[in-house]
N, C-alpha and C positions, 0 to 999 in steps of 0.2 A: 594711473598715478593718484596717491592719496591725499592730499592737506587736508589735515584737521585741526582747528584750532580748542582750545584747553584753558581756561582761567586757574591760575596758581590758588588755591585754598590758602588762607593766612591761619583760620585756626588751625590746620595740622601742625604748627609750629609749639605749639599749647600741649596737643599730644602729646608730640617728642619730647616732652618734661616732665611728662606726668609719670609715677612712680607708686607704689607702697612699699619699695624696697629703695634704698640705698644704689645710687648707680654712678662712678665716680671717672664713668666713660665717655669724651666728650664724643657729644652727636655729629654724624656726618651733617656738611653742610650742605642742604639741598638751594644748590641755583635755581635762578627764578628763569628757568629758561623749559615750561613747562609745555612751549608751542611744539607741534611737531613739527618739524624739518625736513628737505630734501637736503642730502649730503652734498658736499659740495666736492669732495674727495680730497677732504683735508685732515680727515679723521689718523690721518698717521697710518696706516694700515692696510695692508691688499686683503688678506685675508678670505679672498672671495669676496669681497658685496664692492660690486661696482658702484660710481658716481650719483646714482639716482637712487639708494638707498635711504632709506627712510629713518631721520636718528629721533629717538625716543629715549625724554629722559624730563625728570622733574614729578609735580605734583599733581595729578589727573581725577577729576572732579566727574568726569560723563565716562560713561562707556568707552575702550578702545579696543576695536577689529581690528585682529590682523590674520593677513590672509597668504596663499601660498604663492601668489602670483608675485609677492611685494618682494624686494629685499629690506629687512630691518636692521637695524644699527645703535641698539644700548649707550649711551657714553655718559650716564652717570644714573645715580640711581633711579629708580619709575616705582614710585609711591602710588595705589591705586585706594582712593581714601571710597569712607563709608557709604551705600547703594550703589556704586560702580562694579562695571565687571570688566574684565581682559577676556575678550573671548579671540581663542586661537585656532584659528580652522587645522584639521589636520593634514600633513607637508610640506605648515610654513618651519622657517631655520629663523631664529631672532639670534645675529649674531650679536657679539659686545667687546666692546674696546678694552684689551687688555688693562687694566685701570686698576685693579687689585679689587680690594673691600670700596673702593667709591662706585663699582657698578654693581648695583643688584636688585633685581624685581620681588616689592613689597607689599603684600596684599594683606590691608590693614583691617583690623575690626569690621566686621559690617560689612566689607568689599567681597567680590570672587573673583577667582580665576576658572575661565571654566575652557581648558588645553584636553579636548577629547578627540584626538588623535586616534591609529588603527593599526596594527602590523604592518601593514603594507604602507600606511602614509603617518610614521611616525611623527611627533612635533619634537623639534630640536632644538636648546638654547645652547649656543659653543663659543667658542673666544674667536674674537675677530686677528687674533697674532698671527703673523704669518709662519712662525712656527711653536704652534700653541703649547701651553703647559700647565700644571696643577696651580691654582690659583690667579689663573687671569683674570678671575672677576669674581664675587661676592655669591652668588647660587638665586636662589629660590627663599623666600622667606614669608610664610604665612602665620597671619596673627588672628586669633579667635577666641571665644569668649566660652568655655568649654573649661572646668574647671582643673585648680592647679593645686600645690598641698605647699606653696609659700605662702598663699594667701587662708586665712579662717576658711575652713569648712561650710563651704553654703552661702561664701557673699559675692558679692560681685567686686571686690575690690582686685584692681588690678596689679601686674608686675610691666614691666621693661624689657625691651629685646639685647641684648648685649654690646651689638650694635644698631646706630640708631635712634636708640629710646623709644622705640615705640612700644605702645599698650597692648596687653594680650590675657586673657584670662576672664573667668567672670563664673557664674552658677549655670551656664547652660549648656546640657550633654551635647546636645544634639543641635548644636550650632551648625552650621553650614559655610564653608568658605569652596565651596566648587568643588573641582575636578580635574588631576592630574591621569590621565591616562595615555597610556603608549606613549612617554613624554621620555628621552634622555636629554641629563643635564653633562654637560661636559668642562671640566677644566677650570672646575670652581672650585669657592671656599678658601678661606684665608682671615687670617689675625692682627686683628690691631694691636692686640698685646697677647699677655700670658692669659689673660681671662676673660678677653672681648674675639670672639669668633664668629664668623659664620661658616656654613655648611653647602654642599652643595645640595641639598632642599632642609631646610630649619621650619618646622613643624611647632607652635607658639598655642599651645593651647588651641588648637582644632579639635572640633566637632563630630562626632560616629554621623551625619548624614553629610559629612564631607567626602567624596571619592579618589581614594587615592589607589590605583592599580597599573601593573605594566608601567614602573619608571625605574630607569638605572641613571644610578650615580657614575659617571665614567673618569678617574684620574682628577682626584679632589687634594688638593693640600689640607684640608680638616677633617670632618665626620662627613662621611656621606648622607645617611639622614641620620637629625637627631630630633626625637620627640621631648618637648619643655611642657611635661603633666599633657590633658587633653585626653578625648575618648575616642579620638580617630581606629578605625582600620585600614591598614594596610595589606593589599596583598599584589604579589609576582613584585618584589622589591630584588633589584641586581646593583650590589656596587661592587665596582672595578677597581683598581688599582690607589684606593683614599689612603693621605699617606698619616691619619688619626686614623680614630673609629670608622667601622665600615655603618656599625648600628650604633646608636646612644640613645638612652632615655633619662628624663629625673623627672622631679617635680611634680612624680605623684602620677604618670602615666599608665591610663591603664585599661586601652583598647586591646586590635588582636592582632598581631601579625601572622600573614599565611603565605609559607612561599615565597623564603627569604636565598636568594642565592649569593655567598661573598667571597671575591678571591682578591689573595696577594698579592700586593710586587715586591720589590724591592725596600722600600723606608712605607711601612706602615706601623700602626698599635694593635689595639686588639680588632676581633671582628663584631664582638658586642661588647660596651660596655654598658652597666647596668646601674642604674643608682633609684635607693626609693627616693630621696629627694636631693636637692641643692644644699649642699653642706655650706655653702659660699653665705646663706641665709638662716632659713629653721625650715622646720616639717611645724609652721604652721597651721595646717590643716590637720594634721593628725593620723596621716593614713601613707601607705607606701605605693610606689607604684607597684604593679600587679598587671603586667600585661598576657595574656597565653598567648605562645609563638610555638607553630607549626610547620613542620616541613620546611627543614633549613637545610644545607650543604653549605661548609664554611672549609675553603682550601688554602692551607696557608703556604707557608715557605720554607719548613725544615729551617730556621735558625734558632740559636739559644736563646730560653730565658723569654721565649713568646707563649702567649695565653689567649686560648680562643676566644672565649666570656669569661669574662670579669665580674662577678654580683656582689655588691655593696651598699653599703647607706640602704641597709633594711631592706631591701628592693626585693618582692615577693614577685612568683611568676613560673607559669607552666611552661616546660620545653617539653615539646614532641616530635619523633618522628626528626632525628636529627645527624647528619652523617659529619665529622669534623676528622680532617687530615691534615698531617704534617704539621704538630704543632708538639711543643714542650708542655705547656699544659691543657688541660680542653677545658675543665672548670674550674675556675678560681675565686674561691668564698670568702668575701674579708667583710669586716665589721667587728663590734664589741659586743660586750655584756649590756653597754648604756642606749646614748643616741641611735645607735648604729645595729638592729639587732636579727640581722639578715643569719645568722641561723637559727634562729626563732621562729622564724618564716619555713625553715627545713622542719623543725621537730612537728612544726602545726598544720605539714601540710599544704602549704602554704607558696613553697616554690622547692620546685621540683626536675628532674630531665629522666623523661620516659622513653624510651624505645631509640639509643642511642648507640652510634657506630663509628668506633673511636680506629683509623688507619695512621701506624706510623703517629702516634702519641705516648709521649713517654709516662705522666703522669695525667691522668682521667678526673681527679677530683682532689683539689687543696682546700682547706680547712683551716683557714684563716680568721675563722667568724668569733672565737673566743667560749663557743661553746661545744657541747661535746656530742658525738653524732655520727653513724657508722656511714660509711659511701653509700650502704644501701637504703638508708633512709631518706638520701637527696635522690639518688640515679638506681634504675630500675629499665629492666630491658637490655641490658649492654648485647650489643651485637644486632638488635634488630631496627634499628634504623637504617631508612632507605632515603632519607634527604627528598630535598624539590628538584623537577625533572627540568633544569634551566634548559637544557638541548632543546624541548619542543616549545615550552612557553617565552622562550627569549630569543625564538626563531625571526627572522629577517628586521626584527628590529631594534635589536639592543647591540652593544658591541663587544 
Protein backbone atom coordinates (compact mmCIF):
# COMPACT_ATOMS: atom_id res chain seq x y z
CA UNK A 1 0.00 0.00 0.00
CA UNK A 2 1.18 3.43 -0.98
CA UNK A 3 0.88 6.96 1.18
CA UNK A 4 2.60 9.64 -0.30
CA UNK A 5 2.43 12.94 0.99
CA UNK A 6 2.67 16.11 -1.67
CA UNK A 7 2.83 19.98 -0.62
CA UNK A 8 0.19 22.19 -2.81
CA UNK A 9 2.59 24.65 -4.97
CA UNK A 10 0.88 28.18 -4.44
CA UNK A 11 2.65 29.63 -7.45
CA UNK A 12 0.86 27.42 -9.90
CA UNK A 13 -2.06 29.55 -9.29
CA UNK A 14 0.17 32.54 -11.05
CA UNK A 15 0.44 30.28 -13.96
CA UNK A 16 -3.11 29.65 -14.38
CA UNK A 17 -3.40 33.44 -15.28
CA UNK A 18 -0.75 33.94 -17.12
CA UNK A 19 -1.59 34.46 -20.93
CA UNK A 20 -0.52 36.47 -24.21
CA UNK A 21 -3.64 35.76 -25.57
CA UNK A 22 -7.10 36.86 -24.36
CA UNK A 23 -8.84 33.98 -22.39
CA UNK A 24 -12.31 34.79 -21.17
CA UNK A 25 -12.66 31.06 -19.62
CA UNK A 26 -12.97 30.71 -16.17
CA UNK A 27 -10.10 28.27 -14.64
CA UNK A 28 -10.95 24.97 -13.08
CA UNK A 29 -10.70 25.20 -9.42
CA UNK A 30 -8.01 23.19 -8.13
CA UNK A 31 -8.66 22.00 -4.36
CA UNK A 32 -6.11 22.11 -1.98
CA UNK A 33 -6.47 18.45 -1.45
CA UNK A 34 -3.11 17.53 -3.12
CA UNK A 35 -2.30 14.62 -0.42
CA UNK A 36 -2.62 11.30 -1.77
CA UNK A 37 -5.46 9.19 -0.38
CA UNK A 38 -6.68 5.69 0.39
CA UNK A 39 -10.24 5.67 -0.70
CA UNK A 40 -12.52 5.17 1.71
CA UNK A 41 -15.33 3.85 -0.92
CA UNK A 42 -17.09 6.89 -0.96
CA UNK A 43 -16.14 7.81 -4.18
CA UNK A 44 -19.69 7.23 -5.70
CA UNK A 45 -18.78 4.49 -7.94
CA UNK A 46 -18.04 0.49 -8.31
CA UNK A 47 -16.53 0.72 -11.25
CA UNK A 48 -13.92 -1.79 -10.42
CA UNK A 49 -11.38 -0.17 -7.98
CA UNK A 50 -12.23 -1.48 -4.63
CA UNK A 51 -11.87 0.26 -1.12
CA UNK A 52 -8.18 0.65 -0.92
CA UNK A 53 -7.71 2.54 -3.97
CA UNK A 54 -5.52 5.16 -4.12
CA UNK A 55 -7.48 8.83 -5.04
CA UNK A 56 -5.09 11.14 -6.66
CA UNK A 57 -5.85 14.64 -7.31
CA UNK A 58 -4.59 18.24 -6.87
CA UNK A 59 -1.11 19.92 -7.24
CA UNK A 60 2.03 17.69 -7.14
CA UNK A 61 5.51 19.23 -6.73
CA UNK A 62 7.78 15.64 -6.46
CA UNK A 63 7.63 12.79 -8.58
CA UNK A 64 4.53 10.31 -8.42
CA UNK A 65 4.81 6.32 -9.12
CA UNK A 66 2.30 4.50 -10.06
CA UNK A 67 2.51 1.01 -10.22
CA UNK A 68 0.39 -2.19 -11.45
CA UNK A 69 -0.11 -3.64 -8.32
CA UNK A 70 -2.04 -0.42 -6.91
CA UNK A 71 -5.58 0.46 -7.76
CA UNK A 72 -5.74 4.27 -8.61
CA UNK A 73 -8.69 6.59 -8.33
CA UNK A 74 -8.52 10.37 -10.23
CA UNK A 75 -11.33 12.60 -8.60
CA UNK A 76 -10.35 15.86 -9.63
CA UNK A 77 -7.71 17.24 -11.77
CA UNK A 78 -3.61 16.12 -11.10
CA UNK A 79 -1.57 19.07 -12.19
CA UNK A 80 2.12 17.71 -12.29
CA UNK A 81 4.08 21.32 -12.08
CA UNK A 82 7.82 21.99 -13.45
CA UNK A 83 10.96 18.94 -12.71
CA UNK A 84 8.30 16.47 -11.61
CA UNK A 85 7.49 13.35 -13.52
CA UNK A 86 4.43 10.81 -13.45
CA UNK A 87 6.08 7.68 -14.06
CA UNK A 88 3.60 4.83 -14.87
CA UNK A 89 4.80 1.34 -14.78
CA UNK A 90 3.29 -0.72 -17.62
CA UNK A 91 -0.32 -2.68 -16.61
CA UNK A 92 -1.24 -0.11 -14.22
CA UNK A 93 -5.36 1.04 -15.00
CA UNK A 94 -5.63 4.78 -13.34
CA UNK A 95 -9.18 4.71 -13.18
CA UNK A 96 -11.32 8.37 -12.76
CA UNK A 97 -14.41 9.57 -11.38
CA UNK A 98 -16.82 10.23 -13.92
CA UNK A 99 -16.71 14.15 -13.13
CA UNK A 100 -16.72 15.47 -16.58
CA UNK A 101 -13.86 18.26 -17.54
CA UNK A 102 -13.09 18.59 -13.42
CA UNK A 103 -10.96 15.24 -13.81
CA UNK A 104 -8.01 15.49 -15.92
CA UNK A 105 -4.18 14.58 -15.83
CA UNK A 106 -1.86 17.88 -16.56
CA UNK A 107 1.63 17.75 -17.39
CA UNK A 108 2.74 21.40 -17.21
CA UNK A 109 5.78 23.06 -18.69
CA UNK A 110 8.92 21.64 -17.53
CA UNK A 111 7.06 18.39 -15.95
CA UNK A 112 6.96 14.69 -17.78
CA UNK A 113 5.00 11.97 -18.01
CA UNK A 114 6.89 9.07 -18.82
CA UNK A 115 3.63 6.06 -19.29
CA UNK A 116 5.92 3.43 -21.34
CA UNK A 117 3.86 0.68 -21.26
CA UNK A 118 4.10 -2.83 -23.99
CA UNK A 119 1.59 -4.88 -26.05
CA UNK A 120 1.11 -7.19 -23.69
CA UNK A 121 1.11 -4.84 -20.47
CA UNK A 122 -0.75 -1.87 -22.02
CA UNK A 123 -1.22 1.34 -19.36
CA UNK A 124 -4.88 2.30 -19.12
CA UNK A 125 -6.59 5.60 -18.06
CA UNK A 126 -10.78 4.70 -18.09
CA UNK A 127 -13.70 6.28 -16.25
CA UNK A 128 -14.50 4.73 -13.03
CA UNK A 129 -18.77 4.79 -14.16
CA UNK A 130 -20.19 1.78 -13.62
CA UNK A 131 -21.54 2.09 -17.08
CA UNK A 132 -19.05 4.16 -18.63
CA UNK A 133 -19.43 6.73 -21.68
CA UNK A 134 -17.79 9.46 -23.98
CA UNK A 135 -16.87 12.11 -21.65
CA UNK A 136 -16.55 10.94 -18.26
CA UNK A 137 -13.54 12.86 -17.58
CA UNK A 138 -11.22 15.46 -19.05
CA UNK A 139 -8.29 13.14 -21.13
CA UNK A 140 -4.65 13.65 -21.03
CA UNK A 141 -3.22 17.25 -21.48
CA UNK A 142 0.43 18.09 -22.07
CA UNK A 143 1.83 21.62 -22.06
CA UNK A 144 5.44 22.35 -23.63
CA UNK A 145 7.50 24.95 -24.62
CA UNK A 146 7.95 23.83 -28.42
CA UNK A 147 6.91 26.70 -30.46
CA UNK A 148 3.33 27.93 -31.70
CA UNK A 149 2.32 30.60 -34.65
CA UNK A 150 -0.04 32.65 -32.00
CA UNK A 151 2.70 33.64 -30.45
CA UNK A 152 5.93 36.05 -32.66
CA UNK A 153 8.11 33.74 -34.42
CA UNK A 154 11.19 32.93 -32.14
CA UNK A 155 9.95 34.19 -28.70
CA UNK A 156 9.18 32.65 -25.81
CA UNK A 157 6.02 34.13 -25.08
CA UNK A 158 3.52 32.05 -24.10
CA UNK A 159 -0.52 31.06 -24.79
CA UNK A 160 -3.19 29.25 -22.36
CA UNK A 161 -4.83 25.99 -22.43
CA UNK A 162 -8.66 26.37 -23.16
CA UNK A 163 -9.17 24.77 -20.02
CA UNK A 164 -7.52 25.49 -17.13
CA UNK A 165 -5.18 28.44 -18.11
CA UNK A 166 -2.41 26.79 -18.20
CA UNK A 167 0.93 28.02 -19.98
CA UNK A 168 2.23 26.17 -23.16
CA UNK A 169 4.44 27.35 -25.81
CA UNK A 170 7.84 28.94 -25.93
CA UNK A 171 11.11 28.86 -28.86
CA UNK A 172 12.24 25.34 -28.02
CA UNK A 173 11.89 22.45 -30.85
CA UNK A 174 13.06 19.86 -29.00
CA UNK A 175 11.38 20.32 -25.66
CA UNK A 176 10.79 17.17 -23.98
CA UNK A 177 7.56 16.33 -21.99
CA UNK A 178 8.15 12.24 -21.84
CA UNK A 179 6.50 9.44 -23.08
CA UNK A 180 3.10 8.00 -24.15
CA UNK A 181 3.48 4.60 -25.22
CA UNK A 182 1.14 1.48 -25.45
CA UNK A 183 -0.99 3.99 -23.47
CA UNK A 184 -5.21 3.78 -24.26
CA UNK A 185 -7.22 6.62 -23.17
CA UNK A 186 -10.82 5.77 -22.82
CA UNK A 187 -14.18 7.70 -22.27
CA UNK A 188 -12.76 11.16 -22.27
CA UNK A 189 -12.97 14.70 -23.56
CA UNK A 190 -15.55 17.15 -23.00
CA UNK A 191 -16.60 21.04 -23.11
CA UNK A 192 -17.09 23.68 -20.89
CA UNK A 193 -18.63 25.60 -23.65
CA UNK A 194 -18.72 26.14 -27.41
CA UNK A 195 -14.81 27.16 -27.31
CA UNK A 196 -13.35 25.67 -24.08
CA UNK A 197 -12.62 21.88 -24.75
CA UNK A 198 -10.59 19.19 -23.89
CA UNK A 199 -9.52 15.96 -25.71
CA UNK A 200 -8.86 12.66 -25.02
CA UNK A 201 -4.94 13.45 -25.31
CA UNK A 202 -4.62 17.66 -26.00
CA UNK A 203 -1.11 17.94 -27.14
CA UNK A 204 0.06 22.04 -25.91
CA UNK A 205 3.03 22.83 -27.77
CA UNK A 206 5.12 19.55 -27.35
CA UNK A 207 8.54 18.93 -28.30
CA UNK A 208 10.06 16.32 -31.48
CA UNK A 209 12.24 14.56 -28.31
CA UNK A 210 8.78 14.04 -26.72
CA UNK A 211 7.65 10.10 -27.46
CA UNK A 212 4.51 9.68 -28.44
CA UNK A 213 3.67 6.10 -30.00
CA UNK A 214 1.05 3.04 -29.65
CA UNK A 215 -1.89 5.34 -28.03
CA UNK A 216 -5.54 5.05 -29.01
CA UNK A 217 -8.16 7.45 -28.25
CA UNK A 218 -11.27 4.89 -27.38
CA UNK A 219 -14.97 6.67 -27.31
CA UNK A 220 -14.14 10.49 -26.83
CA UNK A 221 -16.97 13.14 -26.72
CA UNK A 222 -14.41 15.91 -28.42
CA UNK A 223 -11.00 15.33 -30.63
CA UNK A 224 -9.31 12.40 -29.94
CA UNK A 225 -5.95 13.98 -30.35
CA UNK A 226 -5.58 17.50 -31.06
CA UNK A 227 -1.99 19.15 -31.60
CA UNK A 228 -2.01 23.26 -30.41
CA UNK A 229 1.38 24.30 -33.00
CA UNK A 230 4.52 22.06 -31.45
CA UNK A 231 7.08 19.76 -33.22
CA UNK A 232 6.02 16.54 -31.76
CA UNK A 233 5.97 13.12 -33.63
CA UNK A 234 3.53 10.89 -33.47
CA UNK A 235 3.21 7.48 -34.59
CA UNK A 236 0.76 3.91 -34.50
CA UNK A 237 -2.10 6.76 -33.25
CA UNK A 238 -5.94 4.79 -33.21
CA UNK A 239 -8.93 6.64 -32.37
CA UNK A 240 -12.09 4.90 -31.93
CA UNK A 241 -15.37 6.02 -31.86
CA UNK A 242 -14.50 10.34 -30.92
CA UNK A 243 -17.87 11.86 -31.28
CA UNK A 244 -15.60 15.51 -32.80
CA UNK A 245 -12.33 15.19 -34.59
CA UNK A 246 -10.60 11.84 -34.47
CA UNK A 247 -7.23 14.14 -35.59
CA UNK A 248 -6.98 18.19 -35.18
CA UNK A 249 -4.12 20.32 -35.47
CA UNK A 250 -3.68 24.48 -35.42
CA UNK A 251 -1.39 26.90 -34.25
CA UNK A 252 1.34 26.27 -36.53
CA UNK A 253 1.93 22.39 -36.09
CA UNK A 254 4.31 20.91 -37.78
CA UNK A 255 5.83 17.49 -36.69
CA UNK A 256 5.05 14.02 -38.53
CA UNK A 257 2.55 11.74 -38.10
CA UNK A 258 3.11 7.91 -38.98
CA UNK A 259 0.46 5.40 -38.72
CA UNK A 260 -2.68 7.05 -38.19
CA UNK A 261 -5.63 4.58 -37.95
CA UNK A 262 -9.46 6.24 -37.53
CA UNK A 263 -12.87 4.76 -37.44
CA UNK A 264 -16.50 5.78 -36.96
CA UNK A 265 -19.51 5.52 -34.93
CA UNK A 266 -22.41 6.81 -34.93
CA UNK A 267 -22.33 10.96 -33.94
CA UNK A 268 -18.91 11.90 -34.97
CA UNK A 269 -17.21 15.17 -37.40
CA UNK A 270 -14.49 14.77 -39.51
CA UNK A 271 -11.51 12.36 -39.08
CA UNK A 272 -8.96 15.16 -39.69
CA UNK A 273 -9.36 18.52 -39.18
CA UNK A 274 -6.66 20.69 -40.16
CA UNK A 275 -6.03 24.44 -39.52
CA UNK A 276 -2.62 26.46 -40.12
CA UNK A 277 -3.50 28.39 -37.30
CA UNK A 278 -6.15 29.61 -34.46
CA UNK A 279 -8.57 31.85 -36.14
CA UNK A 280 -10.08 32.47 -32.64
CA UNK A 281 -6.51 34.80 -32.33
CA UNK A 282 -3.77 35.74 -35.42
CA UNK A 283 -1.11 33.57 -37.21
CA UNK A 284 1.12 35.66 -35.24
CA UNK A 285 4.13 33.97 -36.02
CA UNK A 286 3.69 34.05 -39.64
CA UNK A 287 3.87 30.54 -40.84
CA UNK A 288 1.26 27.60 -41.12
CA UNK A 289 1.09 24.49 -39.80
CA UNK A 290 2.73 21.90 -42.12
CA UNK A 291 2.82 18.55 -40.57
CA UNK A 292 3.68 15.21 -43.19
CA UNK A 293 1.31 12.42 -42.40
CA UNK A 294 1.80 8.83 -43.53
CA UNK A 295 0.16 5.80 -43.76
CA UNK A 296 -3.44 6.51 -42.68
CA UNK A 297 -6.83 4.26 -43.14
CA UNK A 298 -9.69 6.58 -42.19
CA UNK A 299 -13.30 4.35 -42.03
CA UNK A 300 -16.23 6.24 -41.86
CA UNK A 301 -20.00 5.58 -41.88
CA UNK A 302 -21.61 6.01 -45.21
CA UNK A 303 -23.85 9.10 -44.01
CA UNK A 304 -24.56 12.49 -45.96
CA UNK A 305 -22.75 15.63 -46.08
CA UNK A 306 -19.61 13.75 -44.05
CA UNK A 307 -15.78 14.84 -44.89
CA UNK A 308 -12.88 12.90 -44.13
CA UNK A 309 -10.16 15.91 -43.86
CA UNK A 310 -10.94 19.09 -43.82
CA UNK A 311 -7.88 21.65 -44.63
CA UNK A 312 -8.14 25.21 -43.68
CA UNK A 313 -6.84 28.36 -42.10
CA UNK A 314 -3.76 28.01 -44.77
CA UNK A 315 -2.80 24.68 -43.04
CA UNK A 316 0.08 23.17 -45.53
CA UNK A 317 0.96 19.49 -45.26
CA UNK A 318 2.00 16.18 -46.93
CA UNK A 319 -0.61 13.10 -47.08
CA UNK A 320 0.84 9.77 -48.11
CA UNK A 321 0.02 6.48 -48.50
CA UNK A 322 -3.70 7.03 -47.54
CA UNK A 323 -6.83 4.46 -47.84
CA UNK A 324 -10.39 6.65 -46.77
CA UNK A 325 -13.87 4.74 -47.13
CA UNK A 326 -17.35 5.50 -46.82
CA UNK A 327 -17.43 8.97 -46.86
CA UNK A 328 -19.26 12.03 -48.94
CA UNK A 329 -16.29 13.83 -49.22
CA UNK A 330 -12.43 12.61 -48.78
CA UNK A 331 -10.83 16.22 -49.17
CA UNK A 332 -12.33 19.20 -48.43
CA UNK A 333 -10.22 22.56 -49.15
CA UNK A 334 -11.58 25.82 -47.71
CA UNK A 335 -9.89 29.18 -47.15
CA UNK A 336 -9.73 32.60 -49.07
CA UNK A 337 -7.60 34.68 -51.20
CA UNK A 338 -6.57 36.85 -47.70
CA UNK A 339 -5.97 35.31 -44.14
CA UNK A 340 -6.70 32.01 -45.07
CA UNK A 341 -4.57 30.80 -48.14
CA UNK A 342 -4.52 27.12 -48.06
CA UNK A 343 -4.58 26.81 -51.79
CA UNK A 344 -1.71 28.54 -52.08
CA UNK A 345 -0.26 25.94 -50.07
CA UNK A 346 -1.68 23.55 -53.20
CA UNK A 347 -0.17 25.69 -56.18
CA UNK A 348 3.33 25.92 -54.05
CA UNK A 349 3.66 22.53 -53.36
CA UNK A 350 3.13 22.88 -50.23
CA UNK A 351 0.16 20.47 -49.16
CA UNK A 352 -0.61 17.85 -51.07
CA UNK A 353 -2.25 13.86 -50.90
CA UNK A 354 -0.03 11.25 -52.79
CA UNK A 355 -0.65 7.74 -53.32
CA UNK A 356 -4.50 7.75 -52.21
CA UNK A 357 -7.32 5.08 -52.15
CA UNK A 358 -10.65 6.59 -52.09
CA UNK A 359 -13.70 3.06 -51.45
CA UNK A 360 -17.37 4.11 -51.58
CA UNK A 361 -16.47 8.22 -51.83
CA UNK A 362 -18.65 10.26 -53.61
CA UNK A 363 -16.58 13.30 -54.18
CA UNK A 364 -12.47 12.95 -53.71
CA UNK A 365 -11.45 16.61 -53.62
CA UNK A 366 -13.70 20.04 -52.86
CA UNK A 367 -12.31 23.31 -53.73
CA UNK A 368 -13.36 25.54 -51.35
CA UNK A 369 -10.00 27.61 -51.03
CA UNK A 370 -11.06 30.50 -53.45
CA UNK A 371 -8.40 29.90 -55.66
CA UNK A 372 -8.06 28.07 -58.87
CA UNK A 373 -6.39 24.50 -59.24
CA UNK A 374 -6.95 21.33 -60.99
CA UNK A 375 -7.53 17.92 -58.51
CA UNK A 376 -4.43 16.99 -60.00
CA UNK A 377 -2.26 19.48 -58.56
CA UNK A 378 -3.38 18.68 -54.83
CA UNK A 379 -3.88 14.43 -55.21
CA UNK A 380 -1.68 12.40 -57.16
CA UNK A 381 -1.59 8.56 -57.03
CA UNK A 382 -5.37 7.79 -56.83
CA UNK A 383 -5.83 4.13 -56.42
CA UNK A 384 -2.49 3.47 -54.88
CA UNK A 385 -2.86 3.79 -51.36
CA UNK A 386 -2.67 1.01 -49.11
CA UNK A 387 -3.41 2.78 -45.44
CA UNK A 388 -1.66 1.67 -41.94
CA UNK A 389 -1.72 -2.14 -41.07
CA UNK A 390 -3.89 -1.41 -37.53
CA UNK A 391 -4.57 -5.42 -37.55
CA UNK A 392 -0.89 -6.18 -36.70
CA UNK A 393 0.30 -2.94 -34.78
CA UNK A 394 -2.97 -2.44 -32.62
CA UNK A 395 -2.75 -6.23 -31.90
CA UNK A 396 -3.69 -7.22 -28.18
CA UNK A 397 -3.52 -3.75 -27.05
CA UNK A 398 -5.80 -1.26 -28.37
CA UNK A 399 -9.50 -1.82 -28.62
Amino acid sequence: MMKTNFLLFIGVFALLLTSCESDDTADIIIEDNSVTTINNGSDGGDGGVGDEAINLSGVYTSDLNLTADNEYLVTGAVLMTEGTTLNIAPGTTINVAPVGVNAYIAILQGARIVADGNAENPIVFTSNADSPGSGDWGGIVMCGRAPINSTADGSSDTSTTEVGGLSYGGNVPGDDSGVLRYVRVEYAGGAVDGNSELNGVSLYAIGNNTTIDYVQVYVGSDDGFEFFGGTVNASHLAVFGSEDDSIDWTEGYTGNLTDVYVEHTASHDKAFECDGYNTDFSNEGGYFSAPNVTNVTIVGTNDADNEAIRLRAGTQGIFTNVVISDFDEGFDLDGDMGDNPTGQGVLDGLLQAIDVTFNNVTTQVKNDTGFTFDDSDFLTGVGNGTGTDFATWGAGWAR
